[in-house]
C-alpha positions in Angstrom: 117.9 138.4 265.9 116.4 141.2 266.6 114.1 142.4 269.3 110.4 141.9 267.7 108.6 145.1 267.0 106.1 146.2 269.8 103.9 149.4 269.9 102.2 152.2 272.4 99.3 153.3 270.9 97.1 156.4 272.7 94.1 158.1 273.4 94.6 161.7 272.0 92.2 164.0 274.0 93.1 164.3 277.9 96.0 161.7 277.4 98.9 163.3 274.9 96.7 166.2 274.2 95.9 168.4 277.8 92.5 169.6 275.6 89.9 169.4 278.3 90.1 172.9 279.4 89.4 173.5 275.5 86.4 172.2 275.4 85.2 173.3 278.6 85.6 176.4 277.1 83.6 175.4 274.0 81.0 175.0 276.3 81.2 178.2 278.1 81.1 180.2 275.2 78.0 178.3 273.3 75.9 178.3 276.7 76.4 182.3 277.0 75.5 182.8 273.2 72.6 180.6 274.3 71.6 182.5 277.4 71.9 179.2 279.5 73.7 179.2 282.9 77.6 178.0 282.5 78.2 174.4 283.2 78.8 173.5 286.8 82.4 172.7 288.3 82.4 169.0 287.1 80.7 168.7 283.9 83.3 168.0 281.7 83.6 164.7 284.1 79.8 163.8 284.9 79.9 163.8 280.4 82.6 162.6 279.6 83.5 160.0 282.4 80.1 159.4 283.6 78.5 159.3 280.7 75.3 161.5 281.4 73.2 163.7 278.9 75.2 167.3 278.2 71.4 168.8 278.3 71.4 167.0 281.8 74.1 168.1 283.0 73.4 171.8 282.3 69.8 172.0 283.0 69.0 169.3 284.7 65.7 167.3 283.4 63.8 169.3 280.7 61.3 168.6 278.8 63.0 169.9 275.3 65.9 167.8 275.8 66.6 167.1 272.0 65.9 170.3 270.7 68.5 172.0 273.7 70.6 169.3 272.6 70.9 170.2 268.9 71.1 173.7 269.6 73.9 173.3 272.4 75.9 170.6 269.3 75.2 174.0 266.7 76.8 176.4 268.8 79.1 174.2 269.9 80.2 172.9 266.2 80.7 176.6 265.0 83.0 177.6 267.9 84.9 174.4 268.8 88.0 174.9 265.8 88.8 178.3 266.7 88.6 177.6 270.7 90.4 174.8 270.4 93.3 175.9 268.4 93.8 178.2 271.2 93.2 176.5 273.8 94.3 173.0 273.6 97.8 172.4 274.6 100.5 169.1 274.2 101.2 168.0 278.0 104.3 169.1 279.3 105.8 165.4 278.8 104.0 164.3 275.9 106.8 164.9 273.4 109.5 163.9 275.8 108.0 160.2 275.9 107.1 159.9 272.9 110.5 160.8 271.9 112.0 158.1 274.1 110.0 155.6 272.9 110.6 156.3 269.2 114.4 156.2 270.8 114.0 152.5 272.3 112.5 150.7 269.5 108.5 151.6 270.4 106.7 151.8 267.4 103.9 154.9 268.0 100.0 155.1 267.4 97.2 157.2 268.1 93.3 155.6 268.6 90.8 158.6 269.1 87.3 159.4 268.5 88.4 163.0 267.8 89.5 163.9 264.5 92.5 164.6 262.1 92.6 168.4 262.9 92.8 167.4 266.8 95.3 165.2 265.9 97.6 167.9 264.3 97.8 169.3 267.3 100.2 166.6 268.1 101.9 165.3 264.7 102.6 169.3 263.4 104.3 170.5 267.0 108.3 170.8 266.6 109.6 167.8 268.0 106.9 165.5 267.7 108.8 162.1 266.4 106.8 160.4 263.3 103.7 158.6 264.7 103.4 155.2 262.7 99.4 154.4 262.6 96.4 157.2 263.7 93.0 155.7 263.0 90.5 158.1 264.1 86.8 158.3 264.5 86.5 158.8 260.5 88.6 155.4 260.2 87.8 153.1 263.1 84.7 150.7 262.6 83.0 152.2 266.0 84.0 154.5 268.4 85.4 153.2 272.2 84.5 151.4 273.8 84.3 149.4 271.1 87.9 147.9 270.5 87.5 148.2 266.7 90.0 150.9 266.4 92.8 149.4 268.5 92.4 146.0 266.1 92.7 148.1 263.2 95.7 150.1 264.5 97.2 146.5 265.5 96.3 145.2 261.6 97.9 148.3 260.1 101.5 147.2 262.2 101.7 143.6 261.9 101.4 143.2 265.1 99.9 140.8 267.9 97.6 141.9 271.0 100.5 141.0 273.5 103.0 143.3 271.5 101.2 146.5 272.2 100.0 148.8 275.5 97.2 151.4 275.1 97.1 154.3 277.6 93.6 156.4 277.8 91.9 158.6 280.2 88.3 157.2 280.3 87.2 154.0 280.9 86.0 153.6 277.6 89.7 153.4 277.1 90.7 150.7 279.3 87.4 148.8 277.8 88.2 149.4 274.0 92.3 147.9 275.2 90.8 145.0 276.8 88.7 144.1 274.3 91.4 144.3 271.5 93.5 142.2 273.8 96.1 145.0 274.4 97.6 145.6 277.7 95.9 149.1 279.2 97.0 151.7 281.5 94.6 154.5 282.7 95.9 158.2 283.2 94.1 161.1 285.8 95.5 163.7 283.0 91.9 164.1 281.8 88.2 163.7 282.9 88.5 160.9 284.8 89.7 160.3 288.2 91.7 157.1 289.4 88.6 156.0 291.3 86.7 156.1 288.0 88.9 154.3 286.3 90.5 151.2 288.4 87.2 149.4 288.6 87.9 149.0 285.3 91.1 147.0 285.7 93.6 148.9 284.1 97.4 147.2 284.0 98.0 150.9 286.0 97.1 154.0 286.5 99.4 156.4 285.9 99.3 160.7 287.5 101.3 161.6 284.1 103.0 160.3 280.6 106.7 160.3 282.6 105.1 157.4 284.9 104.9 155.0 282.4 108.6 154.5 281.6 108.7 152.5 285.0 106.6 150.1 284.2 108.0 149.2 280.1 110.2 146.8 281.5 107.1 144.5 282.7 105.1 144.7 279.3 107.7 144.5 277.2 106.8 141.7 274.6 107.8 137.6 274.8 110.9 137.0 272.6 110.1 135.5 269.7 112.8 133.0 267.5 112.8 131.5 263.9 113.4 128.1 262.5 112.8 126.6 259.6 111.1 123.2 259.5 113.5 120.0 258.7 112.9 116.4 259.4 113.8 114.5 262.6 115.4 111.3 263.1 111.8 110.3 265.1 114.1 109.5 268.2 111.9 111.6 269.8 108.5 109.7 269.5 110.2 106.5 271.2 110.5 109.1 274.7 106.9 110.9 274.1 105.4 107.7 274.1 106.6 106.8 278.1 103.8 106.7 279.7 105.3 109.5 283.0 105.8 111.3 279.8 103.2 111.5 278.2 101.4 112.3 281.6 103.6 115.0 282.4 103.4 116.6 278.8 99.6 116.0 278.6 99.1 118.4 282.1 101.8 121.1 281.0 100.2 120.7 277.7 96.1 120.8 278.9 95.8 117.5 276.8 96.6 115.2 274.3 99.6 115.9 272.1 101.1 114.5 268.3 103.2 111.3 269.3 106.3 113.3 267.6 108.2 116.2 267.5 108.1 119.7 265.4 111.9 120.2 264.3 113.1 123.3 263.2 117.0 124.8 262.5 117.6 127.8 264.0 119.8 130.7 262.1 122.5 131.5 264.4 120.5 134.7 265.7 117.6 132.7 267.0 119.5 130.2 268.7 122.0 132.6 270.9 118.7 134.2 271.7 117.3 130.7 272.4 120.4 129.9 275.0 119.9 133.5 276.5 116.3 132.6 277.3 116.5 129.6 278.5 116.1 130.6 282.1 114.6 134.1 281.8 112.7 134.1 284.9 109.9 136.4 283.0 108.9 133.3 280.7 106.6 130.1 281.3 108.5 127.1 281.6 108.3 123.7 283.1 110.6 121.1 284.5 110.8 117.3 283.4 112.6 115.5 286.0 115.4 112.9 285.1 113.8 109.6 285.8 114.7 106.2 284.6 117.9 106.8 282.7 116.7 109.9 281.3 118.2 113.1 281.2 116.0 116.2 282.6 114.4 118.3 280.1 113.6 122.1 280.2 109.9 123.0 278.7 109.0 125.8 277.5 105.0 127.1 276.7 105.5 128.8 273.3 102.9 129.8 270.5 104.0 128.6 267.4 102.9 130.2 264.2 103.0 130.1 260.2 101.6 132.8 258.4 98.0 133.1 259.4 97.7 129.7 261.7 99.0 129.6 265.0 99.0 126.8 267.6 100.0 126.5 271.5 103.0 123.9 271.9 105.8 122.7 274.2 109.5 123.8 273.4 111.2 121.1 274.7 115.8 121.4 275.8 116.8 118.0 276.8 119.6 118.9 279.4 122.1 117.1 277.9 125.8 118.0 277.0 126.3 118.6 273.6 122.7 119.3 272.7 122.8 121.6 269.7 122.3 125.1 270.4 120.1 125.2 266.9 118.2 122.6 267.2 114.8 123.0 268.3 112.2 120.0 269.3 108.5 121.3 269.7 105.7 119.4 270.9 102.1 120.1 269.9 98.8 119.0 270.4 98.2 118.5 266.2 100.1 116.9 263.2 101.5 120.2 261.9 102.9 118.9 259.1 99.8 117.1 257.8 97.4 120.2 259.4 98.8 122.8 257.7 100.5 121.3 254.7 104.0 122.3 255.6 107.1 121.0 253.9 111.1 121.0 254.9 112.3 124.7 254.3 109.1 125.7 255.5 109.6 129.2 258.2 108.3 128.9 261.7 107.9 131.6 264.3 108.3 130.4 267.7 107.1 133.0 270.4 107.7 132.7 273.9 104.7 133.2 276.8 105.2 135.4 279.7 104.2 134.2 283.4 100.8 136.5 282.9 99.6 135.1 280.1 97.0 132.2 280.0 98.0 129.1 279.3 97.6 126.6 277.3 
């Protein structure tokens, strides 16, 4: 089987896209035609980072502060294209890592309040691989940190929270990832400086793009295997039913559990992945000591899903010689069958849970 898909998805501006001199610059030029004094060293930050009022910023409290405020946004909004075609420039490693991304199976997105013409800056430059979702601020629900536009970009790919990383400059960024449920790593390339953004509790913070290679390895997704739903022999509700068992299940499990067992026959792909996993050290599992004639088993915390329903369970490998490789026995705290109306034939997904995620 193969590896299930997984996705880095980006901030554009001052993360792929080295565009904060540009609009620096923006401002430079509107505050001259203006006749205001040029914006202090640090004002892209204390704006964009900090948050505080442009007007602010520039002039300090005054008393006009909407009016300055629409006229800054007018001059602004009739320089900004022209200054930032020529100023805003693709970091020096942006294509390189996207490209080896593309290479390793990483499906690509971009999640930006900026716009479509911003983001040609990346998707028309030679080189750039294809980029497989952009929601913008003209798609997204809300702009960061709301995590509307990461869930969307996750809805457009099929995918699950735990399958993707976001990397942004701002903490906006890191609150929009967190929200969505996406794994999120800060980067200094833009406003923000690292003490601005690890209050914010980003999975790292990275000096540049190349940085983040080093740490794939660790967010790479779960595994996740197939089977497809047959019917036991029951000899597996005679065992649940010990009363060390059920115990022991009950506190790996957080509670009660269906008296039975969820069985499901692998395709050979799924179970030489199975075998493979079976002591991955990255992976939650529990131990079920041999006691009283029985053999030990081998637990595993899995979420197991069917279309849109999902539920936490037990993947349980009695240690036993001879136990068949594509055979798997789940335990879970409902009837499934009977919950969610399944049938023999019916097609499970089985995904694994890493040591950092929460369990049950």
């Amino acid at each position: 089987m193969s590896a299930p898909s997984r996705a880095a998805l980006f901030d554009l501006d001052g993360t792929l896209l080295d565009s904060i001199p540009a609009f620096l610059a923006i401002t430079r030029r509107a505050c001259r035609e203006l006749g205001w004094p040029q914006p202090a060293p640090g004002y892209i930050r204390e704006v964009m980072t900090l948050g505080r009022s442009p007007i602010e910023a520039l002039l300090g409290p005054v008393a006009d502060a909407d009016a300055r405020h629409r006229a800054l946004s007018a001059a602004s909004q009739n320089l900004w294209k022209d200054v930032f075609a020529a100023e805003a420039r693709l970091f020096h490693d942006t294509l390189p890592v996207l490209q080896r991304l593309a290479a390793t199976g990483w499906r690509l997105g971009i999640v930006t309040d900026s716009n479509h013409f911003v983001v040609s800056r990346l998707t028309e430059a030679p080189g750039c691989p294809p980029i497989d979702v952009i929601v913008t601020r003209d798609e997204a629900p809300a702009r960061k940190p709301s995590p509307s536009g990461i869930a969307l970009a996750l809805q457009r790919l099929g995918l699950a929270p735990e399958a993707a990383i976001y990397v942004g400059d701002n903490p906006i960024d890191i609150k929009a990832a967190h929200g969505a449920g996406v794994r999120a790593f800060g980067i200094t390339t833009g406003a923000s400086r690292r003490e601005d953004l690890l209050p914010h509790n980003p999975y790292a913070v990275l000096d540049s793009l190349t940085q983040l290679h080093a740490h794939l390895a660790e967010t790479a997704p779960a595994p996740t295997v197939r089977g497809e739903l047959v019917s036991g022999l029951g000899e597996a509700s005679g065992f649940l039913a010990i009363s060390w068992v059920r115990e022991a299940i009950e506190a790996r499990l957080g509670g009660p559990f269906y008296p039975g067992t969820v069985n499901l026959a692998a395709d050979p792909d799924s179970a030489a992945l199975a075998v493979g996993l079976r002591h991955d050290v990255r992976l939650k599992r529990f131990e079920l000591a041999a006691r009283d004639d029985f053999c030990p088993a081998l637990l595993h915390a899995v979420e197991l899903t069917h279309r849109a329903m999902r539920t936490p369970a037990l993947l349980l490998w009695p240690q036993v010689p001879g136990y068949p490789d594509d055979k798997f026995e789940l335990i879970c705290p409902i009837p499934l069958r009977t919950r969610w109306a399944l049938t023999d034939g019916a097609v499970l997904d089985v995904r694994y849970l890493t040591l950092e995620e929460s369990w049950p």
